[in-house]
N, C-alpha and C positions, 0 to 999 in steps of 0.2 A: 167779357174781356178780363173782368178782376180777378173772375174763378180761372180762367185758363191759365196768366199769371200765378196767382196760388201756387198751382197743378207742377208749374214749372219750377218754381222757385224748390218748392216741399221735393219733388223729385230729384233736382240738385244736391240738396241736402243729404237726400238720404242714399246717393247714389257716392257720395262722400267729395264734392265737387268744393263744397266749403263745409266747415261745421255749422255756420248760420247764414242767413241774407235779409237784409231791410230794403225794401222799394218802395219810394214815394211815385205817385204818378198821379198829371191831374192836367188841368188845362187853365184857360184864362177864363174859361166859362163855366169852371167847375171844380169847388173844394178840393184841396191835393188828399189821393187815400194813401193810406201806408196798407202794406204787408211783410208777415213777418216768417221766417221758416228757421226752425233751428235754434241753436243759442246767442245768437246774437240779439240784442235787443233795440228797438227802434230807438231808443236814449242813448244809444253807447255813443261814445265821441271816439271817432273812429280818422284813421288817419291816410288822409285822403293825397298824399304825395302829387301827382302832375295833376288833378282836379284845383290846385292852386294857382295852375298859367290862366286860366280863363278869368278867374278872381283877380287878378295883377294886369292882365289887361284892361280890367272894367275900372280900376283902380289910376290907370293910367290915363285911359281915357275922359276922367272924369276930371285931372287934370291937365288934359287937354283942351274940356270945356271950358273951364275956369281960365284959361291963360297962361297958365303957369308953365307948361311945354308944350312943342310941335312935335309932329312926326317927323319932322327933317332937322331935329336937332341933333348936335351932337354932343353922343353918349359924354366923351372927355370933358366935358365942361360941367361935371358932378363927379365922373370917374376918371382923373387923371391917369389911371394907371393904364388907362388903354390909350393916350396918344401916342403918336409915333408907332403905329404897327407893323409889325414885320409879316409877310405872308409866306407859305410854301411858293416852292415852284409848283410843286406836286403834292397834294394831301397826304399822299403814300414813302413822300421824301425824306431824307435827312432833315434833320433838325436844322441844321448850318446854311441849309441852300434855301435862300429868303430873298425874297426884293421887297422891295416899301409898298405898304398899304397905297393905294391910288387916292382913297377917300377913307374919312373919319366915318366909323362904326354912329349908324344912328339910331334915336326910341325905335324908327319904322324896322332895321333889321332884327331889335331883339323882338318884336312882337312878331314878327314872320319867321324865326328863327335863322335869319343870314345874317347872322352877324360877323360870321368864319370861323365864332367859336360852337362845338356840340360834338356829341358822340360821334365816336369814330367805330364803323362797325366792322372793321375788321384788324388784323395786328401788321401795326408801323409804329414809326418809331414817332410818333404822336402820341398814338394812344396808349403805348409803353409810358410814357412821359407824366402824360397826365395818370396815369395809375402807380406813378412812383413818387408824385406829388401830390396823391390824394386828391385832386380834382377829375378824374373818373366819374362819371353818373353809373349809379347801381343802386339797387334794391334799399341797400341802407342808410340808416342817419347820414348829413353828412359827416365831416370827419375834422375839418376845420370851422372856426368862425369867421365871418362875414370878410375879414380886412384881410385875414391870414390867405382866403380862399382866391381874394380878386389878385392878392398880389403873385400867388402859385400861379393861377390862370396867365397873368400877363407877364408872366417871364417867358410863355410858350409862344410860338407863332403860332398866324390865324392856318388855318385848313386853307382858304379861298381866298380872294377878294371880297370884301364885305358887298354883300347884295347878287353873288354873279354864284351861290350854293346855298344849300339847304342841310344843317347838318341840326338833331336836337339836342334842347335841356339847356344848356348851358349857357345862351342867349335870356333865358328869364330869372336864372340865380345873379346875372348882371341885373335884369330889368329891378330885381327887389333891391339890390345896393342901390343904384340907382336912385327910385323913388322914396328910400330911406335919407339918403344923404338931400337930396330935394326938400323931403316936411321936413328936418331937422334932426334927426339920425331915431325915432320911436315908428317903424314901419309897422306896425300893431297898432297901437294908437289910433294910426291915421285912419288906415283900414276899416277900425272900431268905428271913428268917428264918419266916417262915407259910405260904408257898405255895412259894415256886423250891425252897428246900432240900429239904421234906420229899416233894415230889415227885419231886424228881432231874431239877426242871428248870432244868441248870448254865448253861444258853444263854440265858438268859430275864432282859433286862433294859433298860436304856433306851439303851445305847449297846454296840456291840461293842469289847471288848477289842483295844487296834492289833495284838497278835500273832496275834487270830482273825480278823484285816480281811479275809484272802484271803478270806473264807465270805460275806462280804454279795455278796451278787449284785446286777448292774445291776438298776433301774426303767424302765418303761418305758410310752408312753400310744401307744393307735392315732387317728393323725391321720383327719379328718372322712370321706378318703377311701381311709382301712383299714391303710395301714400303719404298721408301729411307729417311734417315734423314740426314744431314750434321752432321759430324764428327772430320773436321776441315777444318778451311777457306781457300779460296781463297789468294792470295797475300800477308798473314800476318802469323804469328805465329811461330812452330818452328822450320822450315825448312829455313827461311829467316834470312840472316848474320845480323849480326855477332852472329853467336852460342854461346851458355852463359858457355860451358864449353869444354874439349875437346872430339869432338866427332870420336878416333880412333876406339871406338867398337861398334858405331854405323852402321849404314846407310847411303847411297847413295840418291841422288837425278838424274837424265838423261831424255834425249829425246830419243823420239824413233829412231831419225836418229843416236844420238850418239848412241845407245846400239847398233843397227845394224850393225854399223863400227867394233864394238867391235864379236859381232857377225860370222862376214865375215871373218874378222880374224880369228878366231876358225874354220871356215866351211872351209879354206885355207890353214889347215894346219901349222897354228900358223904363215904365212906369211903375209906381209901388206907393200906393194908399193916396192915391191924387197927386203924390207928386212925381216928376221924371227924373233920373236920375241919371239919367243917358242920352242925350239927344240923338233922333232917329240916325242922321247921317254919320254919325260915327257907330252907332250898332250896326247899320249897313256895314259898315267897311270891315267891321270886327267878326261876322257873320258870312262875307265873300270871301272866296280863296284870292290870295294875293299873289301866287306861286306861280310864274311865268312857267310852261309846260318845258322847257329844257333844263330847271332846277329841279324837275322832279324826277332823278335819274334811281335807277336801282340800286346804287351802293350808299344811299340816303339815309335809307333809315330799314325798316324789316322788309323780307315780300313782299310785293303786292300794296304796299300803302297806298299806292298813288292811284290805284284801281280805281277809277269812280272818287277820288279824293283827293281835295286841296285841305290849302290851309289857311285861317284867317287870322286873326291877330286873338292867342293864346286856344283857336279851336281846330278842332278837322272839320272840313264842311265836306257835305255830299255833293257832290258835281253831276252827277247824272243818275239814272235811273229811278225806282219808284220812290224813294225816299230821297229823291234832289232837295237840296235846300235844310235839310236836317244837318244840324252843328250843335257839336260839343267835344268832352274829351275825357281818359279814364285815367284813373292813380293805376300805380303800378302795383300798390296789393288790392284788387281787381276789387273797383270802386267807377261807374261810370255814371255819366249824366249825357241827355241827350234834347233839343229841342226842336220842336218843328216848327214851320214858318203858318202851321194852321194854329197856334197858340197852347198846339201837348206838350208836354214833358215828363222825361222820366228821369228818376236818381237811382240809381243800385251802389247796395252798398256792401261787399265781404271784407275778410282781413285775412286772403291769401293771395301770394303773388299770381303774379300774371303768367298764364302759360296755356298749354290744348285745354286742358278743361275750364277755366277761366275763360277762353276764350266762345269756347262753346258756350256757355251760359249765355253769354252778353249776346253772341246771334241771335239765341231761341228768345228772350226778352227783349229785344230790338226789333 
């Protein structure tokens, strides 16, 4: 199994699919192994963009165990900027043609993503809006800090009704203001302190430390007609500390040893060195798709998503066929993780965005 991996991994590489690749893969009954193909190196602190929603639900979850919130609360009662919401009539409408939220935006819709805020995949005059106010989701940094972001967001009306669509992303850059304003406005910190630490995942944060810079490896996208161009550098730019604003609604930075910790955890049953850090019934529920089948319409999110796929709270899960019950999710510079309910896991890790070859990789590894 490891050599066939290898086989795949080395012939991506050199077939120019990524310039490197890292994969942990292991079980609850067996030591995690890495592989490595390329120049990428299994240390590099690599920047792991939407592999951060699964982390922020486990994040949330954990205070949920604690007491601290439910899933039927509401968002506005941390995030004032979202009471009083205005909604489309039509997602595809005028901005002006709005009637009142029915209900308050709660934790349960930004973890399933209905919260009425997310990408809008095609052009209205929404998602003109949001891309003239920099709260657009794309490939890049974001482009505001945390306060500047929620408040752009909430001058816009919702897509839906909270809870009655399914649009992404932008449900979980709430979810981290959110749980930042909760512990006390150090969303890092907290993180460090319930998941990075007791994991021993020391690499695992929203910016690299400048004496660990040499480890972030370039980014890179393949142009229309296949080859790669650098997209953002090596050792410098905007993943390297000190961050110029805060970034609770941002992204993540990790190794692949750290995510796999994190991983195993999940594939364990929410357990990690005899203690649990997740109590079963709510990994159930984070694990199950939540997606009532008429939120899972075509104009959602890409083709075909919903093919054999729901959603649980920060993962895609498998809904049928051979791999039923397998959940997880991948960054947009093609970085995936995946767990099975027999206690496997895998992490893959590149730094080039998502697209046909990207996408092919993650099949034949999958």
């Amino acid at each position: 199994m490891t050599s066939d991996l290898q086989r795949v991994i080395d012939r991506h590489v050199a077939q120019g699919t990524a310039p490197g690749i890292v994969v942990a893969t292991g079980s609850t009954e067996e030591p995690t192994r890495f592989l490595q193909a390329g120049d990428l190196s299994i240390d590099a602190i690599a920047r792991i963009q939407s592999m951060t929603k699964p982390v922020l639900a486990v994040a949330t979850l954990r205070l949920i165990q604690s007491g601290m919130l439910t899933l039927d609360d509401p968002v506005e009662h941390w995030v004032p900027e979202l009471a009083n919401r205005r909604v489309l009539r039509s997602p595809d409408g005028p901005l002006e043609d709005t009637i009142p939220a029915e209900r308050p935006i709660t934790v349960r819709h930004l973890l399933t993503n209905t919260s009425g805020y997310g990408m809008m995949t095609s052009d209205c005059p929404l998602q003109r809006a949001m891309i003239a106010n920099q709260t657009q989701a794309g490939q890049e940094p974001v482009a505001l800090g945390a306060q500047d972001w929620v408040a752009a967001l909430s001058d816009l009306p919702l897509a839906f009704q909270p809870g009655t669509g399914w649009r992404y992303h932008h449900s979980f850059g709430l979810l981290g203001i959110l749980l930042s304003r909760l512990v006390g406005g150090d969303l890092e910190r907290h993180l460090r302190e319930i998941i990075f630490a007791p994991l021993g995942m020391h690499d695992t944060g929203y910016t690299v430390p400048t004496a660990q810079a040499h480890r972030l490896p370039a980014a890179y996208r393949h142009l229309p007609d296949g080859p790669l161009v650098e997209v953002e550098p090596a050792a410098s730019g905007f993943y390297v500390a000190p961050a110029d604003f805060d970034l609770s609604h941002a992204e993540l930075v990790s190794t692949v040893s750290d995510y796999a910790a994190f991983a195993r955890m999940l594939a364990a049953s929410g357990w990690h060195d005899g203690q649990r850090l997740l109590e079963p019934e709510l990994l159930e529920l984070m694990r199950s798709d939540q997606i009532p089948e008429e939120l899972k319409t075509a104009d959602s999110f890409f083709p075909g998503f919903w093919n054999e796929t729901g959603w649980g709270f920060g993962v895609a899960v498998q809904t049928s066929g051979a791999q039923a019950g397998r959940y997880g999710w991948s960054g947009g510079l093609g970085t995936n993780v995946h767990i099975d309910l027999d206690g496997s896991f895998q992490v893959l890790f590149t730094q080039v965005e998502m697209g046909p070859q990207l996408m092919g990789l993650l099949a034949e590894v999958q």
